[in-house]
N, C-alpha and C positions, 0 to 999 in steps of 0.2 A: 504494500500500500504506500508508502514509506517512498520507497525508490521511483516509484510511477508518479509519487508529486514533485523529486526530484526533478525527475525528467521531463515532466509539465513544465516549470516553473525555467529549467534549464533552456528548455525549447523557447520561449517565451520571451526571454532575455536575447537569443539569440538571432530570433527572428526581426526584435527590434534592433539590436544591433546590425546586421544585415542593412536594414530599411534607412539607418542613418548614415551608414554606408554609401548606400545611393543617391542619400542627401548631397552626401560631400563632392563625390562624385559629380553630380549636377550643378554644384556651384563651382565647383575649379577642379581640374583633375590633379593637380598638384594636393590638393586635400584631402581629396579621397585617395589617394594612394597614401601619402602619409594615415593616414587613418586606418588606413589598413593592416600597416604595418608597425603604427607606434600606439599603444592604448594609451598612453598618457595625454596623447592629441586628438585623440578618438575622445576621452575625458573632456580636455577642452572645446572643444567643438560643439558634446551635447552643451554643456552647458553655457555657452556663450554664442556661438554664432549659427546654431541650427534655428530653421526659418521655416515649419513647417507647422501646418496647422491643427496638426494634433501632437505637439512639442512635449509637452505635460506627461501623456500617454506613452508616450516614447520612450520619457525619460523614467519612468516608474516603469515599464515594463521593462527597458536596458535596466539601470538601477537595482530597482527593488526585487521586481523578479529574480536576480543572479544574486541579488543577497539572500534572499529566502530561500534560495536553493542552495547555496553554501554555506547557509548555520543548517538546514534541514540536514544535507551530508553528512557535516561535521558531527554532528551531533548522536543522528539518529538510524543510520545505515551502519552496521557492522563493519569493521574493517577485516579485510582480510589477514588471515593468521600467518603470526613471519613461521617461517620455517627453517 
């Protein structure tokens, strides 16, 4: 149950990352490629110069999403056993 909201939540994050992505992309290619490649720019972009009209959305599904899914992992999926 557990890993499936993982993977919800993971998907979800990733999808809007994707999608700003294409933001960047669409305003400069120099940006979206940097973005692609550096997430501390990917970082600043959501939160400063993305321009889209469901921004908010965006940024809680990048954001939130991928934090809720990496205290859910952290937390609550078993780790595998060292051997």
């Amino acid at each position: 149950m557990l890993i499936g909201l993982v993977v919800l939540f993971g998907l979800v994050s990733f999808i809007c990352d994707i999608i700003i992505v294409i933001e960047a992309f669409k305003d400069d290619a120099w940006k979206g490629l940097v973005c692609l490649f550096c997430g501390v720019y990917l970082l600043y972009y959501m939160l400063v110069e993305l321009k889209h009209e469901k921004r908010g959305l965006l940024l809680f599904g990048s954001l939130g999403c991928g934090l809720i899914a990496l205290i859910l992992q952290a937390w609550f999926v078993p780790a595998a056993p060292i051997q």
